[in-house]
C-alpha positions as CSV (number, residue, x, y, z in Angstrom):
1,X,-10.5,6.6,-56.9
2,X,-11.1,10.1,-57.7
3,X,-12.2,11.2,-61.0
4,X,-9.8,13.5,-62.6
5,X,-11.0,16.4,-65.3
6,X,-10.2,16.1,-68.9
7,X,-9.2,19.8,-69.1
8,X,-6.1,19.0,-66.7
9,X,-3.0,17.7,-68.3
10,X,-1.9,13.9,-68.3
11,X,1.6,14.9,-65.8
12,X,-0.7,17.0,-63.7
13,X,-3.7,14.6,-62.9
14,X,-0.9,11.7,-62.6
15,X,1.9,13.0,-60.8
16,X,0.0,16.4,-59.0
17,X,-1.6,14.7,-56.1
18,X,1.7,13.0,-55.0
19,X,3.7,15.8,-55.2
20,X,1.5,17.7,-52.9
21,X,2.3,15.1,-50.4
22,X,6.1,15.4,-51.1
23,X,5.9,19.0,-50.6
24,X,4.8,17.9,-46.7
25,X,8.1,16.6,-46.1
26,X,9.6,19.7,-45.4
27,X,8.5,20.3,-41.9
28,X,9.2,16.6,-40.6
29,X,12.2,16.5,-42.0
30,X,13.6,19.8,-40.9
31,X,12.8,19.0,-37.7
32,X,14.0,15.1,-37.2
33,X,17.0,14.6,-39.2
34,X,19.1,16.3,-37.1
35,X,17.5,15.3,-33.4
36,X,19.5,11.9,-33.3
37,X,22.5,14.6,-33.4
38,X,21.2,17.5,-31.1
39,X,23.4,16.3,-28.2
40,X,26.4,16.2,-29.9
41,X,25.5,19.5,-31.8
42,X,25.3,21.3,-28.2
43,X,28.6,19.6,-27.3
44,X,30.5,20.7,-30.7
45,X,28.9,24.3,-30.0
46,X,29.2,24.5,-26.6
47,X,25.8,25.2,-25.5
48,X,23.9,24.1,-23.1
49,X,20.7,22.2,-23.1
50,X,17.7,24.7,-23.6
51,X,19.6,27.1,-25.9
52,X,20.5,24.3,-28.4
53,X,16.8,23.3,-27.9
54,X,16.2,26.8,-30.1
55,X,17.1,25.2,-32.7
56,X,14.1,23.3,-32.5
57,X,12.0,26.4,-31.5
58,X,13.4,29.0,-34.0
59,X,12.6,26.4,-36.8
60,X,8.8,26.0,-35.5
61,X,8.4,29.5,-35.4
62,X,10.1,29.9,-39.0
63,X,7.4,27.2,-40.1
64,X,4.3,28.9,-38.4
65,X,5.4,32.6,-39.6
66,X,6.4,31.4,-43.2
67,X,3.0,29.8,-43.9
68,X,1.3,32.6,-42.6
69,X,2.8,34.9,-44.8
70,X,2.7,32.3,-48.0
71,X,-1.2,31.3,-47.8
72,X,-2.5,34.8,-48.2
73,X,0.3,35.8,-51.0
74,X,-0.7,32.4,-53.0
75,X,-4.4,33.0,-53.0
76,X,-3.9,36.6,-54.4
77,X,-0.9,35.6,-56.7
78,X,-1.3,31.6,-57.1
79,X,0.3,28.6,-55.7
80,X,3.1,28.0,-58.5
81,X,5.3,30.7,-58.0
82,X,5.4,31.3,-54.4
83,X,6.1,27.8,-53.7
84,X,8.8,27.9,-56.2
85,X,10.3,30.7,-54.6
86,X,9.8,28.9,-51.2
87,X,11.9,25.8,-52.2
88,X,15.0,27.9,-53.8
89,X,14.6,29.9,-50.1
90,X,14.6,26.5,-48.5
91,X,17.9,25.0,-50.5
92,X,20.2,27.8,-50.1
93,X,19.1,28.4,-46.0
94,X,20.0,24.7,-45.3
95,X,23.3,25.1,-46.8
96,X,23.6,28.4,-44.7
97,X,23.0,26.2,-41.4
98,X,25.5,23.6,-42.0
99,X,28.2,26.2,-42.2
100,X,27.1,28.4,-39.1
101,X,30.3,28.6,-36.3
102,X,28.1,29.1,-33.5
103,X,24.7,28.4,-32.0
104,X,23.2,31.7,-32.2
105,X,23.7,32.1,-35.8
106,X,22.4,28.3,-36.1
107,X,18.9,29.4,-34.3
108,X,19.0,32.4,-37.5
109,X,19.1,30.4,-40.1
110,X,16.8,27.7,-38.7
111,X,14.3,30.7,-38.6
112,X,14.7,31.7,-41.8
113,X,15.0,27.7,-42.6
114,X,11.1,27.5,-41.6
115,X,10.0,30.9,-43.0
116,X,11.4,28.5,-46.8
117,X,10.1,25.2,-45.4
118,X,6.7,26.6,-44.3
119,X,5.6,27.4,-48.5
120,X,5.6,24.0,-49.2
121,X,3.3,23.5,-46.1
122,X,0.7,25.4,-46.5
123,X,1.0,24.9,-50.6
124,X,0.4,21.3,-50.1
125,X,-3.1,22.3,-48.0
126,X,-4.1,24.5,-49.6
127,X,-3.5,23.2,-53.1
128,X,-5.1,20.1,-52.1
129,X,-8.4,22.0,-51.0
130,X,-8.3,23.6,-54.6
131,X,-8.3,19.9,-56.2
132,X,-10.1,17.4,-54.1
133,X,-13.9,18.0,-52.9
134,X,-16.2,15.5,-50.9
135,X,-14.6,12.4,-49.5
136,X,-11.7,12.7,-51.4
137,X,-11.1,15.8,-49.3
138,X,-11.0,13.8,-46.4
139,X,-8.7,11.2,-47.5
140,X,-6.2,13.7,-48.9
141,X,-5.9,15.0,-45.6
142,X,-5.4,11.5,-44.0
143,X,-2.6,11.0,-46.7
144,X,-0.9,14.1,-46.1
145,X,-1.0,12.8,-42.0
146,X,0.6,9.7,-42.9
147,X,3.4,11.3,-45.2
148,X,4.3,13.2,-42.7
149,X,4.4,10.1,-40.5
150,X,6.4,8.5,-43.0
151,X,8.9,11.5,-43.3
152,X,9.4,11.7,-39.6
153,X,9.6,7.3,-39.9
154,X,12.5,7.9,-42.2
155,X,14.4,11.6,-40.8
156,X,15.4,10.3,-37.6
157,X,16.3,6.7,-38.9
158,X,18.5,8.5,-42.0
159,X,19.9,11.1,-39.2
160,X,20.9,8.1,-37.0
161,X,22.6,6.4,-39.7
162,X,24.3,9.6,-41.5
163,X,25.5,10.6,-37.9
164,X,27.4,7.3,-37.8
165,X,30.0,8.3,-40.1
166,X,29.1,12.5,-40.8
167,X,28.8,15.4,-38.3
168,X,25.5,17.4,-37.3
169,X,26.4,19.6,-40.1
170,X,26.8,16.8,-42.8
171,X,22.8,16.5,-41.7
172,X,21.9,20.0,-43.1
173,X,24.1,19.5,-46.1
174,X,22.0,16.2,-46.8
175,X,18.7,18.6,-45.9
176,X,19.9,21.0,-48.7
177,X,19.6,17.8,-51.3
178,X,16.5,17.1,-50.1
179,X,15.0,20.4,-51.1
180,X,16.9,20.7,-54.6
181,X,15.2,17.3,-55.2
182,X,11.8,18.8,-54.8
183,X,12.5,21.4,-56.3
184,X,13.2,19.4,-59.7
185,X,10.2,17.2,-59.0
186,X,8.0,20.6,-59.0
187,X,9.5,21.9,-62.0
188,X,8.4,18.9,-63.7
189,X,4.8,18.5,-62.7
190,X,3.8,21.3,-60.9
191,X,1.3,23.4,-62.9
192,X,-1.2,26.3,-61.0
193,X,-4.2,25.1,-59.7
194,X,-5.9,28.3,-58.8
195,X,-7.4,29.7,-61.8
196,X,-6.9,34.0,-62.2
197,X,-10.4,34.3,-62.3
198,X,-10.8,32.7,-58.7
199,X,-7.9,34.3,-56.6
200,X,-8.3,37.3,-53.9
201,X,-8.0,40.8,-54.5
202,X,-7.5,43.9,-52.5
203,X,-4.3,43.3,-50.8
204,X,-3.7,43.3,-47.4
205,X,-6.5,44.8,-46.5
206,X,-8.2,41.8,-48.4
207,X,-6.3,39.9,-46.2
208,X,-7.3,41.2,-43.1
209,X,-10.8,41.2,-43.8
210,X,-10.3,37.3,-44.8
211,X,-8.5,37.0,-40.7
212,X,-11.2,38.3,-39.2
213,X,-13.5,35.9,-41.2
214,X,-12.0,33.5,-40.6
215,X,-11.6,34.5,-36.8
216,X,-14.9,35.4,-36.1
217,X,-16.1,31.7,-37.3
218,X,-16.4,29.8,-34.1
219,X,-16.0,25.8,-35.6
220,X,-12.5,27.2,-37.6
221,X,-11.3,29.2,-34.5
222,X,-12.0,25.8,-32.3
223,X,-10.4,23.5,-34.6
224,X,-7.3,25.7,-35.1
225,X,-6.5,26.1,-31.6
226,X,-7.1,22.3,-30.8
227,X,-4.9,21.5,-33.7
228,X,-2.3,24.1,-32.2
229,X,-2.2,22.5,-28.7
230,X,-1.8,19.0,-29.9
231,X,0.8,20.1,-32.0
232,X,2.4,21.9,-29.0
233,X,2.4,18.5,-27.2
234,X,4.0,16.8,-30.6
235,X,6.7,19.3,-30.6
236,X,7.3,19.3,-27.3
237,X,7.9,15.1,-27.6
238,X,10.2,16.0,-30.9
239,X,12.2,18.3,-28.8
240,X,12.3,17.0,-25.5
241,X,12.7,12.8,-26.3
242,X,16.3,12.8,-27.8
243,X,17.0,13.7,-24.2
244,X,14.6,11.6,-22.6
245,X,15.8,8.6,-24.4
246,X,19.4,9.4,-25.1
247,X,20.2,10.8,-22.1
248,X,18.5,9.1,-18.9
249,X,17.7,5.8,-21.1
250,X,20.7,5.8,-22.6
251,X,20.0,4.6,-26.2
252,X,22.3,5.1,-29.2
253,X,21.9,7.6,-31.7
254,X,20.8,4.6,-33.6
255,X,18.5,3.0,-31.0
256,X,16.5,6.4,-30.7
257,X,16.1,6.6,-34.1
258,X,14.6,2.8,-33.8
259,X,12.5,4.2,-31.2
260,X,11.4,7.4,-33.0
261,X,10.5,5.4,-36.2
262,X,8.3,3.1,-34.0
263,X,6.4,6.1,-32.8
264,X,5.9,7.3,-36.4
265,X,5.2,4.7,-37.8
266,X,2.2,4.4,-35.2
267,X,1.6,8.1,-36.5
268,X,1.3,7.0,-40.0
269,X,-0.7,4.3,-39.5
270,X,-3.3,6.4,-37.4
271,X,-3.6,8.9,-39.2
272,X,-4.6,7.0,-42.4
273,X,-7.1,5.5,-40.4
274,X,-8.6,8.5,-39.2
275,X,-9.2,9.8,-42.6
276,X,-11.2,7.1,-43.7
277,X,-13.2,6.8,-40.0
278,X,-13.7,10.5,-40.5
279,X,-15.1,10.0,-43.8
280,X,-17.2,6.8,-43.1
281,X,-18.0,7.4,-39.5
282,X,-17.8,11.3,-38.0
283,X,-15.3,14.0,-38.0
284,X,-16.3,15.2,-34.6
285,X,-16.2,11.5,-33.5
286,X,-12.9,10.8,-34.7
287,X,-11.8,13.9,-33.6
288,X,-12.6,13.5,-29.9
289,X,-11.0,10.1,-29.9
290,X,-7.8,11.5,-31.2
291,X,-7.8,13.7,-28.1
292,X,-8.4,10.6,-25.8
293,X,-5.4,9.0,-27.2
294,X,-3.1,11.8,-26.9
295,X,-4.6,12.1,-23.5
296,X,-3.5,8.7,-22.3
297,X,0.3,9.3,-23.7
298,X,0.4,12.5,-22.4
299,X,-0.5,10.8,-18.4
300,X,2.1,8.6,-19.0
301,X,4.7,10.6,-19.7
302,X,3.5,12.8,-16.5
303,X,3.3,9.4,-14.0
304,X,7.2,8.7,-15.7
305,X,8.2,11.9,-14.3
306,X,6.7,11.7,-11.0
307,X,7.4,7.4,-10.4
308,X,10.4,6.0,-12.3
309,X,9.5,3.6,-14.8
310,X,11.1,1.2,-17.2
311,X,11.6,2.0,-20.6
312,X,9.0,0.5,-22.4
313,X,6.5,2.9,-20.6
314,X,7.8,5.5,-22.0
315,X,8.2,4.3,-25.6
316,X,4.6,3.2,-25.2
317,X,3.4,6.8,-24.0
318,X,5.5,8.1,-26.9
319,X,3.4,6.0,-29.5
320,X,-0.3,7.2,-28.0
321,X,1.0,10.8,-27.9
322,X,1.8,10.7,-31.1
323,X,-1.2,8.5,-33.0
324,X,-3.3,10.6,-31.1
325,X,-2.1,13.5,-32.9
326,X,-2.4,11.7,-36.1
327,X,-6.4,11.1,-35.4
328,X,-6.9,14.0,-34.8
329,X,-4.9,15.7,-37.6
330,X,-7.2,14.8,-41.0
331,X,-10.7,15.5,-39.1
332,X,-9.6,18.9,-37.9
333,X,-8.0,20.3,-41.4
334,X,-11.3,19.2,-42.7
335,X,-13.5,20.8,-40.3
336,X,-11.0,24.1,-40.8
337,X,-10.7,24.0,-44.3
338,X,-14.1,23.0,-45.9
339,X,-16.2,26.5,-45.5
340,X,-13.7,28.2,-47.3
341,X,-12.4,27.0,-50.9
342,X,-12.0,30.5,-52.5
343,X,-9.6,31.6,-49.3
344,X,-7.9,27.9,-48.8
345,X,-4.5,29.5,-48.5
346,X,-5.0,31.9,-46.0
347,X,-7.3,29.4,-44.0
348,X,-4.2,26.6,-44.0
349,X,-1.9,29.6,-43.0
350,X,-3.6,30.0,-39.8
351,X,-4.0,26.3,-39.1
352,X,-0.5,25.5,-40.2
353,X,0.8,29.3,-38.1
354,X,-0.8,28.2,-35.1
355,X,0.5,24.0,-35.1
356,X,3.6,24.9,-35.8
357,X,3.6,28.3,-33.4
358,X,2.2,26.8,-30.4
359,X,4.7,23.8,-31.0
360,X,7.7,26.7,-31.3
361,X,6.2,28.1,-27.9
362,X,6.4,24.0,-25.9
363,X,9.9,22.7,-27.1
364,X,11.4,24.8,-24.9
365,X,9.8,24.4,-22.1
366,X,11.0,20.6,-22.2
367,X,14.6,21.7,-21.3
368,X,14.1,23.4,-18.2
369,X,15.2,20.5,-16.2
370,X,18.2,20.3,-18.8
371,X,18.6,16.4,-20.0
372,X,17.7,14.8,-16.3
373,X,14.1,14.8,-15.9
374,X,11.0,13.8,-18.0
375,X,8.6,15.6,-15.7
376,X,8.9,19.1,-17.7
377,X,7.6,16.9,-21.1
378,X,5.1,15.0,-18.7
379,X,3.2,18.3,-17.8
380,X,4.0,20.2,-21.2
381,X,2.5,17.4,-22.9
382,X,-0.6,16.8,-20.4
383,X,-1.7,20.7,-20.6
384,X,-1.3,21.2,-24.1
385,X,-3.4,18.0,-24.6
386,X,-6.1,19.0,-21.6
387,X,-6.4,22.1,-23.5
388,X,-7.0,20.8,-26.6
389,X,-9.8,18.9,-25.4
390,X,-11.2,22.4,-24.1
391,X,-11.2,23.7,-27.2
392,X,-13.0,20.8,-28.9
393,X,-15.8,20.7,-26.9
394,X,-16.2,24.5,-26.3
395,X,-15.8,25.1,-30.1
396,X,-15.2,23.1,-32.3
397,X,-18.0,20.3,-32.2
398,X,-20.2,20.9,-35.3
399,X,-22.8,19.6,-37.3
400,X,-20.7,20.7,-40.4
401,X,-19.9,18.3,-42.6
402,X,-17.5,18.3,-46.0
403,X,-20.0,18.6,-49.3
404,X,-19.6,16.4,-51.7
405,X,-19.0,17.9,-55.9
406,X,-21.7,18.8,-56.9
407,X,-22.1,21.0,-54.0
408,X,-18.6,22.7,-54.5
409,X,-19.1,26.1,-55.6
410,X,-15.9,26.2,-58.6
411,X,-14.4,24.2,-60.8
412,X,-11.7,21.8,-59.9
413,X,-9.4,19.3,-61.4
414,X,-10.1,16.2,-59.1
415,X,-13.5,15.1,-58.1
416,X,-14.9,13.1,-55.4
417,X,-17.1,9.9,-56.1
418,X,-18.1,7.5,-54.2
């Protein structure tokens, strides 16, 4: 267990650290409440296929550009307020997309939907890099893979069963709830945890300077753009298997939901186990072998498209792609994060601007076929992850490795022991 300071208050050492992995929620659950519905929402809209998909992609892209805009303000100004502002953002744009009367003001407010949503995000990183040090470090990480796991476990399966007796737009009222939840949670617990003394200065030309940094290091640039092509294969599986599986499978609402859960469920489960292998055995190692994974989900999904093949294939391919991802996800934050405690926000901004950006760039690209082929997710998914495995080795494999305390350069309110 970690070993808390005594200068931090009794709500904040108890409750902080789970709140952080609350505030990760927001992107799962924008995104997979509503996919058991995304047929019948392009029905009731009259869209077709790939445009009701950008609901999916305008989302992404609100996630990716809203952390990359809160990480730099929160390292100048602090974490508290700008995530407060994010979750108020959040509440009152969810309420704005249930009552939208047509598509294309539906993709709007799912844009500005992820610019809220993507605060808590990169708060929740970035916070945690503040707190944790060492090992700890590591398994924060893991944790925040396997809540978001857990939220995608429970959107889909809480979307499935609020579709059976509300609408598509009863799903973003319900998203609205969510966030005014948090929002009373944060109030509660939530206090800064980047001292005045330690935050940026300059403005943007702070900030730019902090990019090119940031940029210019060759283990962060390689295990940002891995992160952002597995993520594009993730996103292009969130967007693209409601279709797959509703449509030329045929399963319920209900029944994909089932089969989504299973999927994250493998997802949480990996992903807490690559924390601790990263800690105990090798970040590059466990790393790689998510990359392996994904790479054996991603071939299945491809040799489904090309040869027809029973359902359970599919599913299966499904559940590597996406504990794959999970691997992969705690070793690489690590590896991005660890250099660079006094500019955490900015760092997780990129990380978190790229996932979700590159993700916003592959759901698309699913719907080409419309709702009657798997092969465009087969070869979406098998790129993304073949590039992802060129960035690794070309990159991002490092001696570096995550110091422990007493090697951390400031202050902070958890410690790591072992």
């Amino acid at each position: 267990m970690p070993e808390q300071s005594l200068t931090a208050p009794p709500a904040v050492r108890r409750a902080l650290p789970t709140l952080l992995l609350l505030l990760t929620v927001f992107g799962p659950i924008s995104m997979d409440l509503y996919l058991p519905a995304l047929p019948a929402l392009t029905a009731a809209l009259g869209a077709v296929t790939s445009v009701a998909q950008l609901t999916v992609t305008a989302c992404l892209i609100g996630l990716a550009a809203g952390q990359l805009i809160a990480g730099p303000l929160s390292d100048r100004f602090g974490r508290r307020g700008i995530l407060l502002i994010g979750i108020v953002a959040y509440i009152v744009t969810s309420a704005l997309c249930a009552i939208s009367p047509t598509v294309e003001l539906l993709i709007a407010a799912r844009f500005v939907q992820g610019l809220a949503g993507g605060v808590g995000i990169v708060i929740a990183q970035a916070a945690g890099r503040d707190i944790y040090t060492g090992g700890a470090l590591i398994r924060f990480y893991g944790r925040l893979t396997v809540v978001g796991g857990f939220a995608a476990i429970i959107g889909p399966l809480l979307g499935g069963m609020l579709n059976s007796f509300t609408d598509w737009r009863g799903l973003f009222v319900f998203l609205s709830l969510i966030g005014a939840g948090i929002l009373v949670v944060t109030l509660l617990v939530f206090r800064e945890t980047l001292p005045a003394a330690d935050r940026t200065r300059g403005g943007f030309g702070q900030t730019i300077r902090d990019y090119r940094t940031l940029l210019s290091d060759r283990v962060f640039l390689g295990a940002v753009l891995n992160q952002g092509f597995l993520y594009a294969a993730l996103f292009a599986y969130l967007a693209g298997s409601t279709f797959v599986l509703q449509d030329i499978y045929g399963l319920s609402p209900l029944g994909y939901a089932l089969a989504f859960g299973l999927n994250s469920a493998g997802f949480m489960t990996f992903g807490y186990l690559a924390g601790r292998a990263a800690e105990r055995w090798s970040v590059p190692g466990t790393l790689a072998t998510g990359i392996l994974v994904a790479g054996f989900g991603a071939l299945g999904l491809l040799a489904a498209g090309i040869i027809a093949m029973p359902l359970w294939v599919v599913i299966v391919s499904l559940f590597l792609l996406a504990a794959g991802v999970a691997i992969s996800s705690p070793p690489a934050t690590a590896l991005a994060l660890v250099e660079y405690p006094h500019m955490a926000g900015t760092a997780s901004s990129l990380l978190g601007m790229v996932r979700f950006g590159f993700g916003g760039v592959a759901a698309p690209l699913v719907g080409v076929a419309g709702a009657l082929s798997i092969l465009p997710l087969g070869l979406v998914t098998t790129v993304s992850v073949l590039l992802a495995g060129v960035a690794f080795f070309l990159l991002a494999r490092s001696k570096r490795t995550v110091p422990d305390a007493a090697a951390s350069s400031r202050p902070t309110l958890i410690s790591s022991t072992n």
